[in-house]
C-alpha positions, -999 to +999 in steps of 0.1 A: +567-146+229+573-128+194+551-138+167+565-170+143+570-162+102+536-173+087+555-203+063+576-218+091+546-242+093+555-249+054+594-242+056+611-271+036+640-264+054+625-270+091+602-301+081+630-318+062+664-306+061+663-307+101+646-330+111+674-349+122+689-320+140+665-303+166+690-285+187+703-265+154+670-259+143+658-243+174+686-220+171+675-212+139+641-210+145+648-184+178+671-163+154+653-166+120+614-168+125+602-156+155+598-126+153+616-104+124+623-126+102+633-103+075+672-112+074+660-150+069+674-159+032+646-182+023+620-154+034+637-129+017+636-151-020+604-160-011+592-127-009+606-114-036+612-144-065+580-168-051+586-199-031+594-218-064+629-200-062+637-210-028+667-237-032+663-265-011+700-261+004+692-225+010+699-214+047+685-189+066+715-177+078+725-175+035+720-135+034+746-131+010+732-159-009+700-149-010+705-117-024+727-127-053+693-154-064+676-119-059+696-100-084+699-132-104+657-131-107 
């Protein structure tokens, strides 16, 4: 089994906004943080603004998003 992103134990996103739905989040956990998890939009602010300037409604499927916070700084 790939390796899982090293915050998905901290994600806001998995240990609130989906909470209430485990079937979506499962889909996004296989597709967003196990393994690359380099195209995940909250990573990518994370890594490059601090997790401070993650949005809460932010996600992971948000690329587009993600990068526009990016430029925005």
């Amino acid at each position: 089994m790939a390796d899982e992103c090293e915050v998905l134990s901290v994600c806001l996103f998995f240990n609130d906004k989906m909470a209430n739905m485990p079937g979506s989040a499962a889909g996004f956990k296989r597709r967003y943080c196990q393994g690359d998890n380099s195209t995940c939009a909250r990573y990518m602010v994370l890594k490059a603004l601090g997790k401070e300037k993650v949005p809460g409604d932010l996600f992971p499927n948000q690329e587009d998003k993600a990068k526009k916070i990016i430029a925005a700084g």
